[in-house]
Structure formats: C-alpha cells, structure tokens
Gaussian input, Z-matrix of N, CA and C with variables (Angstrom, degrees):
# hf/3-21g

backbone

0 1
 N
 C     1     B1
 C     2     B2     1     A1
 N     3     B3     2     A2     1     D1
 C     4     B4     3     A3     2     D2
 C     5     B5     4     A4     3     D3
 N     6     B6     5     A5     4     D4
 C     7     B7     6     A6     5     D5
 C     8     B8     7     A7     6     D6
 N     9     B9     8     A8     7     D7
 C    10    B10     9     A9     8     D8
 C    11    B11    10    A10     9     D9
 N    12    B12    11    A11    10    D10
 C    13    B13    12    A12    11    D11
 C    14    B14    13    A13    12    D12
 N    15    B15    14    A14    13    D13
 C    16    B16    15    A15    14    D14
 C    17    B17    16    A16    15    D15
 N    18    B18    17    A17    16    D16
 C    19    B19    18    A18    17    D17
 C    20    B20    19    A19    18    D18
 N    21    B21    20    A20    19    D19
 C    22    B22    21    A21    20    D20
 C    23    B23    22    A22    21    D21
 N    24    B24    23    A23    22    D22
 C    25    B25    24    A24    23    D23
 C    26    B26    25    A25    24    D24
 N    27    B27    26    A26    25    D25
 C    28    B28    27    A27    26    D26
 C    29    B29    28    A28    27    D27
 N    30    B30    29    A29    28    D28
 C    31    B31    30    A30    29    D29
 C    32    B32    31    A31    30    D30
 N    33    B33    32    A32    31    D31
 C    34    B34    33    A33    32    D32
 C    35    B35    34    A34    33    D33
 N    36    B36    35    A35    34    D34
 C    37    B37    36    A36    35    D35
 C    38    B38    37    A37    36    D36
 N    39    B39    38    A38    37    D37
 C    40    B40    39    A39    38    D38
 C    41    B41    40    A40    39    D39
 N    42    B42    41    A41    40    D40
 C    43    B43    42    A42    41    D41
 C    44    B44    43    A43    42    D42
 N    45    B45    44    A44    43    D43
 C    46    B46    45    A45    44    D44
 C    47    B47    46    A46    45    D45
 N    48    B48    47    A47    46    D46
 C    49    B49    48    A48    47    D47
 C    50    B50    49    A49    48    D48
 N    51    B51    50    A50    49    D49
 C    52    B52    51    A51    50    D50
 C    53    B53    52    A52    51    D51
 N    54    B54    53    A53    52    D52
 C    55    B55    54    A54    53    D53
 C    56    B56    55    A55    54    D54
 N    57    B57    56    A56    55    D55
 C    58    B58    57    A57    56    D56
 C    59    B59    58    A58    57    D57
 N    60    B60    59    A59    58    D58
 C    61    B61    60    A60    59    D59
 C    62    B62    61    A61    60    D60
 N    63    B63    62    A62    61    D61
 C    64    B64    63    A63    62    D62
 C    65    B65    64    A64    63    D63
 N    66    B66    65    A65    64    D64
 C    67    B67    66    A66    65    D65
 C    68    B68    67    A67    66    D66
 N    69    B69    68    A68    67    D67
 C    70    B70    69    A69    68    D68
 C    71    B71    70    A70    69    D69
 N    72    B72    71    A71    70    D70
 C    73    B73    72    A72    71    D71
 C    74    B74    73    A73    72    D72
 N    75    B75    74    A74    73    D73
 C    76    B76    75    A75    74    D74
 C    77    B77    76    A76    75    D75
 N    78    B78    77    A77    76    D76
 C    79    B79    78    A78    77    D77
 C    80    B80    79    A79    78    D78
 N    81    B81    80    A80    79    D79
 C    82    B82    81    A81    80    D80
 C    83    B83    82    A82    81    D81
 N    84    B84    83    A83    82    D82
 C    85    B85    84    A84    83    D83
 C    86    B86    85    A85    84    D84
 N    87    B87    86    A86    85    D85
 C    88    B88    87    A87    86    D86
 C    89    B89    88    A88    87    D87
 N    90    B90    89    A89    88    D88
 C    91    B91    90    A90    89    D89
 C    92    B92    91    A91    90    D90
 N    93    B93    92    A92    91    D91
 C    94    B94    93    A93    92    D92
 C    95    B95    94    A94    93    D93
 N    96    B96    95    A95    94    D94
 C    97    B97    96    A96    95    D95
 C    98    B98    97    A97    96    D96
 N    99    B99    98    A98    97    D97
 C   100   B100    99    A99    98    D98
 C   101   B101   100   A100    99    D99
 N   102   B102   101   A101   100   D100
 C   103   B103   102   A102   101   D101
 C   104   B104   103   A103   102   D102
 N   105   B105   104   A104   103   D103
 C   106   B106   105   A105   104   D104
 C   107   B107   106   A106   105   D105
 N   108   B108   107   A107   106   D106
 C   109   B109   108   A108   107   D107
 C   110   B110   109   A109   108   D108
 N   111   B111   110   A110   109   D109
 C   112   B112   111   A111   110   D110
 C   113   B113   112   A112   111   D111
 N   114   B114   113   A113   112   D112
 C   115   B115   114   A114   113   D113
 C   116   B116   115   A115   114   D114
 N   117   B117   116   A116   115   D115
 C   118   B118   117   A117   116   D116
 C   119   B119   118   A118   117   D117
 N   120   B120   119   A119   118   D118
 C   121   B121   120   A120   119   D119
 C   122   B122   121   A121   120   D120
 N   123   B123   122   A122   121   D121
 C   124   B124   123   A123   122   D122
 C   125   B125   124   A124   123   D123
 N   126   B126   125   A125   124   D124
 C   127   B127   126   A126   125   D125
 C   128   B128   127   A127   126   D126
 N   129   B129   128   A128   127   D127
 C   130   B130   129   A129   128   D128
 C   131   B131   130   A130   129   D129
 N   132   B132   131   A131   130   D130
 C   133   B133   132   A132   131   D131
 C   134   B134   133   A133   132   D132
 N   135   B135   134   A134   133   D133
 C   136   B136   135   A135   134   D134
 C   137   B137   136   A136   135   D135
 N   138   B138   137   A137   136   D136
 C   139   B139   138   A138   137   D137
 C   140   B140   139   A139   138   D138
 N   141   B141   140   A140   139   D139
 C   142   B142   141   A141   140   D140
 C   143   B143   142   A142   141   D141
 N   144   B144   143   A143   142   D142
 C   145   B145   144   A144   143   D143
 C   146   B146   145   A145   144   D144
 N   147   B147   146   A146   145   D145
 C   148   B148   147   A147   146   D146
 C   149   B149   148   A148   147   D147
 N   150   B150   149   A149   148   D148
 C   151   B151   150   A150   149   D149
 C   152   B152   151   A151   150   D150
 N   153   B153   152   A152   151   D151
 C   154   B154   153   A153   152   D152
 C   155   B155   154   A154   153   D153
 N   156   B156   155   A155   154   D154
 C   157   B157   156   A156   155   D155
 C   158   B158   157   A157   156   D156
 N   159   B159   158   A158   157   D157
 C   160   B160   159   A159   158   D158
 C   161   B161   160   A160   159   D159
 N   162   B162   161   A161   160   D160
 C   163   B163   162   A162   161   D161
 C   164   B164   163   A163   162   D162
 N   165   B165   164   A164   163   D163
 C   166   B166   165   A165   164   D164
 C   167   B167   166   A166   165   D165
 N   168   B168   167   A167   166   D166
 C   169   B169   168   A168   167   D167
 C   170   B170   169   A169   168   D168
 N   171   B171   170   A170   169   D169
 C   172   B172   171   A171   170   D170
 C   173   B173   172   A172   171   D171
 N   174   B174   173   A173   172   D172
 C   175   B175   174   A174   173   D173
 C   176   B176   175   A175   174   D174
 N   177   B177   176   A176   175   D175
 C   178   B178   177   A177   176   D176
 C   179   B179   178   A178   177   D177
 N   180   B180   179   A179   178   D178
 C   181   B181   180   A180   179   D179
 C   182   B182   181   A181   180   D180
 N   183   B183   182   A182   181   D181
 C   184   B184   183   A183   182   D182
 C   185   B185   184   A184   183   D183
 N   186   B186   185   A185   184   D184
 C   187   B187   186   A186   185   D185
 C   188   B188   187   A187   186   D186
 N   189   B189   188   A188   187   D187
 C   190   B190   189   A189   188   D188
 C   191   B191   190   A190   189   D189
 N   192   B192   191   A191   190   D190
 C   193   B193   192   A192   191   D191
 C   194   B194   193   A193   192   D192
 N   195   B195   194   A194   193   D193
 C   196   B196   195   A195   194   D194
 C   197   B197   196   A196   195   D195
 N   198   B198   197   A197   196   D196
 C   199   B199   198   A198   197   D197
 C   200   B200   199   A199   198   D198
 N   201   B201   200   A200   199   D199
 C   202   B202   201   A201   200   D200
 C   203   B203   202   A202   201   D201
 N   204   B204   203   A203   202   D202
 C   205   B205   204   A204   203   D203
 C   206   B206   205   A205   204   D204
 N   207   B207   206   A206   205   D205
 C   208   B208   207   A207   206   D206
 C   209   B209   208   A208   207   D207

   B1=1.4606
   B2=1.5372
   B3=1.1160
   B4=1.5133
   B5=1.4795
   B6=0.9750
   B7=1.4566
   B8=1.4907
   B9=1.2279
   B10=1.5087
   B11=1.4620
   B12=2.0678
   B13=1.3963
   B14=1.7415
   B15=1.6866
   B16=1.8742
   B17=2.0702
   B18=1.9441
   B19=1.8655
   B20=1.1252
   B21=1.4789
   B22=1.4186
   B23=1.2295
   B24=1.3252
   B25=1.6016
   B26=1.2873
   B27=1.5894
   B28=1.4542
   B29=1.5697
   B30=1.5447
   B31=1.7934
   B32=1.6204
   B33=1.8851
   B34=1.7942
   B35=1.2103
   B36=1.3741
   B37=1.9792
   B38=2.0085
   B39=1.4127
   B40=1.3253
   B41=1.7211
   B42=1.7054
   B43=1.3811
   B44=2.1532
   B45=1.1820
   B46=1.5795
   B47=1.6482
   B48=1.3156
   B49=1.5474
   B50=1.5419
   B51=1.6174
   B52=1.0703
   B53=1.7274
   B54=1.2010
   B55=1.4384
   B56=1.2917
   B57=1.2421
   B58=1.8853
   B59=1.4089
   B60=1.1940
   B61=1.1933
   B62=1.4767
   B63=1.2926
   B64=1.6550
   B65=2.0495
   B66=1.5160
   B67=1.1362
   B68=1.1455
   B69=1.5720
   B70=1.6381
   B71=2.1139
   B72=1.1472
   B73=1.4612
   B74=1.1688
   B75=1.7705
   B76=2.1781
   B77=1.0357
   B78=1.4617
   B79=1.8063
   B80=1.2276
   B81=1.2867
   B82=1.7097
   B83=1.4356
   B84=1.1684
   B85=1.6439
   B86=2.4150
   B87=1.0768
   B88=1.6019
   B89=1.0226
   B90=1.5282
   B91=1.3509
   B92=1.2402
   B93=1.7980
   B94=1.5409
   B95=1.2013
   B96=1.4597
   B97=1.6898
   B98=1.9957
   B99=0.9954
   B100=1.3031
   B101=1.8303
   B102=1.7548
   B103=1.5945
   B104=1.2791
   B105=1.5578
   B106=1.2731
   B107=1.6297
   B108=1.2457
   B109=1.5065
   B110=1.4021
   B111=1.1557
   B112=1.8128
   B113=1.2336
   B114=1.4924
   B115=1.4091
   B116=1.5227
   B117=1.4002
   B118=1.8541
   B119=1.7104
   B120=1.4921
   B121=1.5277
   B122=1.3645
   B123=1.7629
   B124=1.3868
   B125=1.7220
   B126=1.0387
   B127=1.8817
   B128=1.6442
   B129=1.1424
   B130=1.7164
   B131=2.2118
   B132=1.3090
   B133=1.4840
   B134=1.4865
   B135=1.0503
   B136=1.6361
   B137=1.4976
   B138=1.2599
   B139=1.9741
   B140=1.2409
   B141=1.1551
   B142=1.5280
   B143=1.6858
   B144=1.1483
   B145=1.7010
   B146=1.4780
   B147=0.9996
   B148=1.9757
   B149=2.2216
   B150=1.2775
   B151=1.2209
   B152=1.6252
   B153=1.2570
   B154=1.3631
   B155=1.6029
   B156=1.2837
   B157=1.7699
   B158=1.9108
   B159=1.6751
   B160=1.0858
   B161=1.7348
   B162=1.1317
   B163=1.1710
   B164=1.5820
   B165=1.5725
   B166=1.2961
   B167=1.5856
   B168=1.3321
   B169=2.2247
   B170=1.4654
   B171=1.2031
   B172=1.3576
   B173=1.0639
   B174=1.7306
   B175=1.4988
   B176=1.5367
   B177=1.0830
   B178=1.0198
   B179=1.5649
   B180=1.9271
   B181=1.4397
   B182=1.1854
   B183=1.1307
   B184=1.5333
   B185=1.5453
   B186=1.4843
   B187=1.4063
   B188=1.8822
   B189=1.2127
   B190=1.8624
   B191=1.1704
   B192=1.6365
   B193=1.3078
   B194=1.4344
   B195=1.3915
   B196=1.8679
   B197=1.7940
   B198=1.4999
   B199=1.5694
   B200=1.5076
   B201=1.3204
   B202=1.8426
   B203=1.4904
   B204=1.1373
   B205=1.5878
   B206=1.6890
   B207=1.4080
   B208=1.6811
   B209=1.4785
   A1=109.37
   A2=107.46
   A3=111.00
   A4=134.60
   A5=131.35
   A6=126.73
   A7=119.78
   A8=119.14
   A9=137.95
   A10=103.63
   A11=79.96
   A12=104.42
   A13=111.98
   A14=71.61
   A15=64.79
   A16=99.67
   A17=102.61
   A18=85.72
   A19=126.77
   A20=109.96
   A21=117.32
   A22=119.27
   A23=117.93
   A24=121.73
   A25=140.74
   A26=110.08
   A27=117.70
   A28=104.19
   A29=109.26
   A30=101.86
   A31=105.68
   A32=112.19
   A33=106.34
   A34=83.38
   A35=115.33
   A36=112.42
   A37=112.06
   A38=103.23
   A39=123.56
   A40=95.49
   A41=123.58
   A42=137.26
   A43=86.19
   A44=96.39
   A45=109.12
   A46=111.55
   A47=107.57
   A48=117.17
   A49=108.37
   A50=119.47
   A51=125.65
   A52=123.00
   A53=116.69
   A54=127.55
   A55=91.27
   A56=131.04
   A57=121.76
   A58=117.11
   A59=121.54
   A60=121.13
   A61=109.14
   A62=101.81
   A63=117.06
   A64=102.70
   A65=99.80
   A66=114.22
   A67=125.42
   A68=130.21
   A69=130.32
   A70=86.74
   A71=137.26
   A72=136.86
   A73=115.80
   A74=103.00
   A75=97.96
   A76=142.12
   A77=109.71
   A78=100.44
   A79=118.46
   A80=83.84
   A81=125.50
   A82=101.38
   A83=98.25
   A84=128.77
   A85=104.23
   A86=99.85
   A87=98.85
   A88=129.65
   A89=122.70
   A90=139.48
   A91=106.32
   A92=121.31
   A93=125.09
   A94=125.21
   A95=111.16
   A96=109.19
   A97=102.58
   A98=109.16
   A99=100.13
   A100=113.39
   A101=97.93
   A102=119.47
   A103=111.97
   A104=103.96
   A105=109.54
   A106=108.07
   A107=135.07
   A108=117.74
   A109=108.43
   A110=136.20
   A111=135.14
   A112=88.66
   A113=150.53
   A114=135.14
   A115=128.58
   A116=103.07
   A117=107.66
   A118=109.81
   A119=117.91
   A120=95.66
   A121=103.74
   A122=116.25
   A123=100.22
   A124=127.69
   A125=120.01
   A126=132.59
   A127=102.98
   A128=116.20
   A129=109.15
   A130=102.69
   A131=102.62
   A132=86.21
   A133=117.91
   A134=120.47
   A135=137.40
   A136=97.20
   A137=107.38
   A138=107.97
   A139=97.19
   A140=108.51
   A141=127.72
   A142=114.95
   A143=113.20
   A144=99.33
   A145=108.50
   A146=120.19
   A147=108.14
   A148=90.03
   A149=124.22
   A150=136.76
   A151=103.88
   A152=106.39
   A153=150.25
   A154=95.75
   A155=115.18
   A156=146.03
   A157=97.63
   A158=89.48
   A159=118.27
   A160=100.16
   A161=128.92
   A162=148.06
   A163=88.40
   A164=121.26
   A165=101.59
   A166=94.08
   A167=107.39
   A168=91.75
   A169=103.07
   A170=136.25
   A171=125.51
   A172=137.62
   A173=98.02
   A174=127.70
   A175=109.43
   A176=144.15
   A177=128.55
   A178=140.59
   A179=93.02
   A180=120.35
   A181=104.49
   A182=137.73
   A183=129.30
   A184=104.32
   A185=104.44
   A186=117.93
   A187=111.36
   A188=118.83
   A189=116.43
   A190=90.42
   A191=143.06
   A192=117.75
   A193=102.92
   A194=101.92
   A195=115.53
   A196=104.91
   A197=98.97
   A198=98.91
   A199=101.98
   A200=111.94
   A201=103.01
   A202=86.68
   A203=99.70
   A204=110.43
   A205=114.86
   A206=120.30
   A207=119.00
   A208=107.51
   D1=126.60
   D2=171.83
   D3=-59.61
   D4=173.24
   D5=173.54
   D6=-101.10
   D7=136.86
   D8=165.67
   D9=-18.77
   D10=-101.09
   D11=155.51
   D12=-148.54
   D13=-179.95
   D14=-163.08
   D15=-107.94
   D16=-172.47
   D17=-167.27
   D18=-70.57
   D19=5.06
   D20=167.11
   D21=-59.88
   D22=-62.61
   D23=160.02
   D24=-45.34
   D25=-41.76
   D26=165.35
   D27=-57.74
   D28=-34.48
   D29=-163.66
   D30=-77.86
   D31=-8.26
   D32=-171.87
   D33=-82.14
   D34=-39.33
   D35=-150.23
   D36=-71.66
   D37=-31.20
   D38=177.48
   D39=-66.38
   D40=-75.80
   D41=-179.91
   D42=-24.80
   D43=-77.39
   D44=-167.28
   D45=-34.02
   D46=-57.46
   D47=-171.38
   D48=-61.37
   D49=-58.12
   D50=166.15
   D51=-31.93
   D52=-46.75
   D53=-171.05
   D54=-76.52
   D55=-80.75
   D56=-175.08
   D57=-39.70
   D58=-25.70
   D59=-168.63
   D60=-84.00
   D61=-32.14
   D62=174.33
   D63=-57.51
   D64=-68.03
   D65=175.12
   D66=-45.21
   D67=-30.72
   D68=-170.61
   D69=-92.61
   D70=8.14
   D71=167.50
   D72=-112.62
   D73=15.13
   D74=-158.76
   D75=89.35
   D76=-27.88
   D77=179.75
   D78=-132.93
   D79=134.05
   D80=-151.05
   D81=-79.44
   D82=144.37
   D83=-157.03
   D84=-72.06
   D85=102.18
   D86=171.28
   D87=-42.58
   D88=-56.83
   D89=-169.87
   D90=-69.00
   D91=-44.80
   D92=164.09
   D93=-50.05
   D94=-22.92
   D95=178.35
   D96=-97.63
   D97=-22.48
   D98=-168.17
   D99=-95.38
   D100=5.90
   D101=165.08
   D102=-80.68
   D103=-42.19
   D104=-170.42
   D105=-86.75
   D106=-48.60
   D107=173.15
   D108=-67.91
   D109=19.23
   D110=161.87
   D111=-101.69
   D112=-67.48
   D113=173.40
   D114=-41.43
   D115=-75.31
   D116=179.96
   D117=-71.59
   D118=-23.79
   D119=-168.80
   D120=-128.68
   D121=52.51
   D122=-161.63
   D123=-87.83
   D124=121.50
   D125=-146.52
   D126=127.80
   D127=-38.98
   D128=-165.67
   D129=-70.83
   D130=151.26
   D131=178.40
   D132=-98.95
   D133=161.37
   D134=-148.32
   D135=-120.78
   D136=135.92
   D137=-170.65
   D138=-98.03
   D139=152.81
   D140=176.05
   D141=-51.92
   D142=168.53
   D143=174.83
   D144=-88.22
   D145=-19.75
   D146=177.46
   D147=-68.45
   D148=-35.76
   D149=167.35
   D150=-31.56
   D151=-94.85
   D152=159.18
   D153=1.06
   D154=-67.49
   D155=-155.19
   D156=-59.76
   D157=-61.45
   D158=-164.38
   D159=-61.75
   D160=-59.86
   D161=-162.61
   D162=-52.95
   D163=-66.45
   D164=-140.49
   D165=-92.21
   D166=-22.94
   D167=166.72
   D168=-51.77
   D169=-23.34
   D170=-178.05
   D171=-57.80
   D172=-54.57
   D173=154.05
   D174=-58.40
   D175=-52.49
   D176=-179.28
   D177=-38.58
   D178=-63.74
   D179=171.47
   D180=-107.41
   D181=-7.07
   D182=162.37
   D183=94.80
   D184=138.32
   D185=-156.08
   D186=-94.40
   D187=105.18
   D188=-172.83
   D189=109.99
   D190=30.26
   D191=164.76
   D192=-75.16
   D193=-165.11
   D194=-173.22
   D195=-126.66
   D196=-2.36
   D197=-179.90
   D198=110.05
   D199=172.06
   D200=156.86
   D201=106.57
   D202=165.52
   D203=156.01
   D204=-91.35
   D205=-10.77
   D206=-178.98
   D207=-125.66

C-alpha cells in the first residue's frame, strides 16, 4: 500500500499552517523577511530577530506608547 504522504509533507503542511496562523494574529513571518531583503535588497543590512520582533510590535501598537488604549 502506498503512502498518503510522507514527513516531508507533513513538515511543508505543518511549516505552512504554522506561518498563517502566526499571520491571521499579526506576526509576521522572520525568515520571509530575511528572504526577501537577501533577494530585493541584497548589500543592505537585515536586523536580527529580537530586531525584527521589536520593529514590527512597534508598527503595530506604536512605538513610546504609555499603555492604555489612548
């Protein structure tokens, strides 16, 4: 009997699920950004992921708030 699939596949489909799932809560995928400035910006430097982390909670909720919703 043949196979479904094998752990190669479970490991794209898991990789896959994991990343959207990240994304449908906001946070944006590392490895995707650090593919893409080695493709489109390659020489420019690429921030670390505590970098990375930091940056986009910033953008999100905005960077020097005091807490609160106002």
């Amino acid at each position: 009997m043949a196979r479904l699939f094998s752990f190669n596949d479970l490991s794209t489909v898991g990789k896959y699920l994991g990343q959207a799932a990240r994304q449908m809560v906001g946070v944006p995928d590392y490895a995707t950004y650090v593919r893409h400035r080695r493709i489109t910006h390659p020489g420019l430097p690429i921030m670390t992921e505590l970098e990375f982390f930091r940056n986009r909670q910033d953008a999100r909720y905005g960077a020097g708030r005091s807490g609160g919703c106002c």
